[in-house]
C-alpha positions in Angstrom: -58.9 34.6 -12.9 -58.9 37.0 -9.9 -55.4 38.5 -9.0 -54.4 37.2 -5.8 -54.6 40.7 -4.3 -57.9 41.6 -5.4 -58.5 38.2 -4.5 -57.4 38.8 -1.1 -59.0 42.5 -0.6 -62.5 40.7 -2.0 -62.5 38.3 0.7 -61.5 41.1 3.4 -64.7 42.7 2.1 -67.0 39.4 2.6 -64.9 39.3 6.4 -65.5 43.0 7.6 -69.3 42.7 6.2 -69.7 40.0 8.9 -72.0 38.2 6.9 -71.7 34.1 6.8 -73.3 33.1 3.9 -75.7 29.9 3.0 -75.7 30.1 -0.1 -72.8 32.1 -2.8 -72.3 32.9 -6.3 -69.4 32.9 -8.6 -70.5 34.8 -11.7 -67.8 34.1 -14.7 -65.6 32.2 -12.5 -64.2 29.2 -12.0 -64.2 25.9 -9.3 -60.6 25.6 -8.8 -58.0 26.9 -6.3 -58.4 30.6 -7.4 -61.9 30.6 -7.2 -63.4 33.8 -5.2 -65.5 30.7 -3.4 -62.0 29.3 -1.2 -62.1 31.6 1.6 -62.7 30.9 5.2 -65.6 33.5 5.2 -67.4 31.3 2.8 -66.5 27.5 3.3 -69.7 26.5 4.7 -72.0 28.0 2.4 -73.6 26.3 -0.9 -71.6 27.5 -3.6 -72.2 28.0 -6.9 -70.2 29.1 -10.0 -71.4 29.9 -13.5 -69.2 30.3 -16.4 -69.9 29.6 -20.4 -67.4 26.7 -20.2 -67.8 23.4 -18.5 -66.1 23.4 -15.0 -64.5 19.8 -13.2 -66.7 18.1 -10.9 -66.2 16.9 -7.4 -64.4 20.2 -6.3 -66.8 21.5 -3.6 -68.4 24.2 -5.8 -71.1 23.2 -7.7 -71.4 25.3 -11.6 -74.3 25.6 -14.5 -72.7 26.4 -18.2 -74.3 29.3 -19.3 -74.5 33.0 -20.0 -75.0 35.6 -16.8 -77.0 37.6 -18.9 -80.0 35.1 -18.0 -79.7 33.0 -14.9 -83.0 31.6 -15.3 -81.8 28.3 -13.5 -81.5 30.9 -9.8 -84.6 31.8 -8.3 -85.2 35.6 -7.1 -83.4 36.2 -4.0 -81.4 33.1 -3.7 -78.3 34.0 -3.1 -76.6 35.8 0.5 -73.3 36.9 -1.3 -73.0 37.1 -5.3 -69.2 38.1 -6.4 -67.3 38.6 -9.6 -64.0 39.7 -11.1 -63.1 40.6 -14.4 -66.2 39.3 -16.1 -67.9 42.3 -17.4 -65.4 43.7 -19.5 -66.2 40.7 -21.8 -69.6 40.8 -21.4 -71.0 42.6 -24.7 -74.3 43.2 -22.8 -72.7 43.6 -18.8 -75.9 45.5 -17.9 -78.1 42.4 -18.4 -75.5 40.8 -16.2 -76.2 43.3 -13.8 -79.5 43.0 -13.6 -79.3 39.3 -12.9 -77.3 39.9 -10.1 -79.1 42.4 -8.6 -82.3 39.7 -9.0 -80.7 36.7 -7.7 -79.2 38.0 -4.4 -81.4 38.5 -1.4 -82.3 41.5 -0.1 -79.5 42.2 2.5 -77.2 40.8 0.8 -73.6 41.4 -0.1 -72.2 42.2 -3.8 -68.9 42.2 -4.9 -67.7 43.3 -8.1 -64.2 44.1 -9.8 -63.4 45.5 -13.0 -60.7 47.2 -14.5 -60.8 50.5 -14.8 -59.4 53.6 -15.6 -58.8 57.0 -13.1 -57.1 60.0 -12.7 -53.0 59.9 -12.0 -51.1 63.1 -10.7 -49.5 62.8 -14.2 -52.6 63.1 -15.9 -52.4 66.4 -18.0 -56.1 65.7 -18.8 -55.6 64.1 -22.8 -55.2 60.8 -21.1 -55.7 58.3 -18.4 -54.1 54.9 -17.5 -55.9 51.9 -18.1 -55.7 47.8 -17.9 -54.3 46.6 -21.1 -56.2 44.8 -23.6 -55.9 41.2 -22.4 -58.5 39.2 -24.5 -59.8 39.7 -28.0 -63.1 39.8 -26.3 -62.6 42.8 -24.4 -64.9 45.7 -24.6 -64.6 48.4 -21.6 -62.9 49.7 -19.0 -65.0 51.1 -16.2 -64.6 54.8 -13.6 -65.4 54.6 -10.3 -68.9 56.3 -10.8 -69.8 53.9 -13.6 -69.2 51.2 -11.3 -71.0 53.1 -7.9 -74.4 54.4 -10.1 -74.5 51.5 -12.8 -73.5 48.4 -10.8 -74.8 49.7 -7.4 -77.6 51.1 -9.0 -80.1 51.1 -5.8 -77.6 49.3 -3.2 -76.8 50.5 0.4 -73.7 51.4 2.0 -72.0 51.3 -1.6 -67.7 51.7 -1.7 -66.0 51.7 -4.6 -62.2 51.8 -4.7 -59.5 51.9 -7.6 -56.3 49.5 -6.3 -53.1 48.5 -8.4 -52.0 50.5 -11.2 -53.2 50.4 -14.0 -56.8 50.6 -12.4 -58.8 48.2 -11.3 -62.1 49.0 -9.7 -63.3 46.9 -6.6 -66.8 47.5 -5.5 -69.5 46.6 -3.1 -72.2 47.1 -1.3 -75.9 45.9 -0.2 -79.4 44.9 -1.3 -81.9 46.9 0.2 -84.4 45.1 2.8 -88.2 46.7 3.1 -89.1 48.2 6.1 -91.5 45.0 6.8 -88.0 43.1 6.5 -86.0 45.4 8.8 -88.6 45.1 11.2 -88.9 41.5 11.3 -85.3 41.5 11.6 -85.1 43.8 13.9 -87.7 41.6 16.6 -85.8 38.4 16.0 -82.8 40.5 16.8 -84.1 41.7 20.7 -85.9 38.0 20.7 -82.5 36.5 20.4 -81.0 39.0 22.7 -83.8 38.4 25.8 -82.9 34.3 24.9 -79.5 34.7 25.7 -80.0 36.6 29.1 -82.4 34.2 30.3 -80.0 31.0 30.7 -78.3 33.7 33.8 -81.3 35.0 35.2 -82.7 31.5 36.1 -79.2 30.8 37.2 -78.7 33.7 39.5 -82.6 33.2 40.7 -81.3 29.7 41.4 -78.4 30.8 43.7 
């Protein structure tokens, strides 16, 4: 369950990337009123949450029981947005995780990850770090910023990674890459949708 400032700074991230999502992902999280799903920016998308427990039904969100180290149920570039908090510090194998991520999101699309951490305080005399606490009995790693920008980004665009609260926790995002076939495409339907909207006032000033 996210912290409701992480929560918050998540959902900032999905607002300032100016996406609006059709489809979303929840990975280890949950359908209820702390879901990273209930946020403006995301509303009107299909939502989906997985988690290895059953979830309640008729919330809005829909959810598959199983394990994020195989999503085999999510096609290859189904998702616009994929997010998750503290999830991968339980996962024995988080990298398989990863990798589903990475799979299941579109190119272009948004990920957002956060994971407690550990980093360097003024303090620090260089024997030791602060870190989360141990909070589960299944609780294997803590996570530096650079683990989190080259592991988890691995390949992304336009990657941040910041450390927030004390002790640590690491919030990260960034972007699928598109091809340049992709960009291009986009880019067209971009100036096509651009002459469209200029065309309603021409004919009205020619009208005049």
């Amino acid at each position: 369950m996210a912290n409701p400032l992480i929560q918050r700074r998540m959902h900032r991230i999905v607002r300032r990337a100016g996406i609006r999502p059709q489809r979303a992902l929840e990975v280890g999280g949950y359908v209820g009123t702390n879901s990273l799903l209930r946020s403006k920016e995301i509303r009107r998308a299909e939502r989906w949450c997985i988690n290895l427990v059953e979830q309640p039904t008729d919330t809005g969100i829909r959810h598959v029981v199983g394990s994020s180290n195989d999503m085999h149920m999510f096609k290859d570039n189904s998702f616009d947005l994929v997010m998750s908090c503290a999830v991968h510090e339980h996962d024995q194998k988080f990298w398989l995780s990863i990798a589903e991520m990475h799979r299941v999101l579109r190119p272009g699309g948004l990920l957002v990850v956060c994971v407690p951490g550990f980093a360097k305080r003024p303090d620090d005399q260089g024997a030791s770090t602060a870190t989360y606490r141990v909070h589960y009995r299944f609780d294997y790693y803590r996570f530096s910023r650079r683990a989190v920008r080259e592991v988890f980004f691995e390949g992304f665009e336009k990657v941040q990674v910041r450390a927030v609260l004390d002790p640590p926790r690491m919030i990260g995002h960034g972007f699928k890459p598109i091809s340049r076939r992709q960009a291009a495409v986009r880019a067209a339907r971009a100036r096509l949708g651009r002459l469209r909207a200029r065309l309603p006032r021409r004919n009205m000033r020619a009208s005049h």
